[in-house]
N, C-alpha and C positions, 0 to 999 in steps of 0.2 A: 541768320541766313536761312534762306528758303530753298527746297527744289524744285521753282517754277518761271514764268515766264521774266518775270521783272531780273530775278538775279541772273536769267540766261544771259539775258540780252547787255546786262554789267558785263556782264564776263566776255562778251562777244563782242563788245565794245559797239553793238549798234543802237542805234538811238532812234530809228524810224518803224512805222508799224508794218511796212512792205513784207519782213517776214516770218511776224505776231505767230502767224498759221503755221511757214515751215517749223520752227521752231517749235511750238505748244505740242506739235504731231512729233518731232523728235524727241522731246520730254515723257511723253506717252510711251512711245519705243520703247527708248532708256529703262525706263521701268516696268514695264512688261518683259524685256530683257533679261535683267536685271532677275526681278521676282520669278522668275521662269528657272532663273543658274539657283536659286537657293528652294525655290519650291516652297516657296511661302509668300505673303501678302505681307508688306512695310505697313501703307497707311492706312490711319486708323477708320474704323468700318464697322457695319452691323453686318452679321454674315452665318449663313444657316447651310449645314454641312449635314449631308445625310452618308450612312456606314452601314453597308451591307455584309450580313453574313458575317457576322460578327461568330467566334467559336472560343472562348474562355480567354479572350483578350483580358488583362488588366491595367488597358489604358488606351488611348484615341489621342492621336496629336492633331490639334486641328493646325490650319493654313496660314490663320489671320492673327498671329502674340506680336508683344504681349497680350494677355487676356483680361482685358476690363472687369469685365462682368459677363456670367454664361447667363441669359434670359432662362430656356427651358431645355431639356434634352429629356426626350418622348423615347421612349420603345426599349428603356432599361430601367430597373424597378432596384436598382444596387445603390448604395452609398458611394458616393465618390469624393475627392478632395481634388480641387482647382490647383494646377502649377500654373500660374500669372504668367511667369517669365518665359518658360521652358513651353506656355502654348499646349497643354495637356491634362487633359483630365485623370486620374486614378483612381481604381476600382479595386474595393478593400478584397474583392475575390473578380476571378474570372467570370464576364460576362458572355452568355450565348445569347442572340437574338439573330432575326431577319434583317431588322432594319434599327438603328438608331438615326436621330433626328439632333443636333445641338443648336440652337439659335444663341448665339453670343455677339458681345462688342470686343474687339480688338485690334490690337495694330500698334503704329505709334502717331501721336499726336504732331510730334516734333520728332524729327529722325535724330539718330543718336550722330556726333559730328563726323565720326568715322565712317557711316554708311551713307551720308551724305557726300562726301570727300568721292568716295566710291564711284557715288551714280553720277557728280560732273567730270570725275575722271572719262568713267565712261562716257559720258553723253559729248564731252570734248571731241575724245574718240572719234565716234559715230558722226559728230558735226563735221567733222576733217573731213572723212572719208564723203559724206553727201555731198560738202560742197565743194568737189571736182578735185580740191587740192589732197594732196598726203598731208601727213600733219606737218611735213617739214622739218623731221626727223625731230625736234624736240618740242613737249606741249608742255604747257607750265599752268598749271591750275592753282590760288592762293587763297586760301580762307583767313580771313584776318583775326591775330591774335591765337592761331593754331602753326600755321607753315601753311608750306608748299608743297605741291607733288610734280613730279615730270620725269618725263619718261624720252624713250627713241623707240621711233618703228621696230626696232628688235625684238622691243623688250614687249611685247606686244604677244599675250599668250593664246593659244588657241579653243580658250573658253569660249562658247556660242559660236563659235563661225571666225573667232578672231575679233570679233567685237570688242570684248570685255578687255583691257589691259591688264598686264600682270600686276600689276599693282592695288587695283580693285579687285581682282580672282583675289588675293593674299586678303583682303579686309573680307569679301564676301562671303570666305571661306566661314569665317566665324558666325555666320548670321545665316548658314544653309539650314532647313528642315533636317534632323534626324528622324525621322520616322523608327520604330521598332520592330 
């Protein structure tokens, strides 16, 4: 399963292209949303992150993990070691500089099932609410060969604006940027 237009529209039970557009632009949403509550970037990307004013840091979390591969990082002249997972570089001594530069690949290729689950929780969410109806107290979302999830208007917590459900806020949590 994917999170894009074909499985939205599974899931929304439409079948016509009338609204391909609303839809793809509420996908988008979702995950600007989404990546906005955790402060980092899901999919996978090439992506160049510059860091000012750097004063004996011994590490840089970038935006876009996991981390593929770091192409170059300009304007520090120190050893460091790649955390993949955790999205950070580490620096065997404290770095001072003006400026650093990192150009790397990162993200996820395939979202992990649980932060997929997440984002059509929420994007279900978000779809209720745009199109005029409340969800109808209960929304039922099913990924096959995993479960269900569903919720009531209640249970609905006021991450973003009340967007996100509590149910995604609890998975999101795990997959927020720590920064140091």
């Amino acid at each position: 399963m994917a999170f894009d237009l074909v499985t939205a529209k599974e899931k929304l039970s439409i079948t016509d292209t009338k609204q391909d557009a609303l839809i793809t632009a509420t996908l988008s949403q979702v995950l600007v949303l989404v990546e906005k509550y955790c402060d980092r970037k899901f999919l996978f990307g090439q992506e160049e992150e510059h860091f000012y004013w750097m004063d004996g840091q011994r590490e840089i979390v970038l935006e876009r993990y996991p981390i593929q591969s770091v192409t170059s990082v300009s304007g520090v002249n120190i050893d460091f070691m790649v955390n993949h997972k955790m999205g950070r570089l580490e620096f065997r001594r404290g770095v001072t500089t003006k400026e650093a530069i990192v150009s790397y690949a990162g993200g996820y290729a395939t979202l992990p099932i649980d932060l997929e689950m997440a984002l059509w929780s929420t994007f279900m969410h978000v779809w209720g609410l745009g199109s005029g109806g409340a969800l109808g107290g209960v929304s039922r979302i099913n990924i096959s060969g995993v479960g269900s999830l569903s919720y009531t208007d209640e249970s609905i917590d006021q991450a973003m604006g009340g967007l996100i459900p509590a149910e995604s806020v609890s998975i999101l949590e795990l997959y927020k940027r720590w920064a140091v």
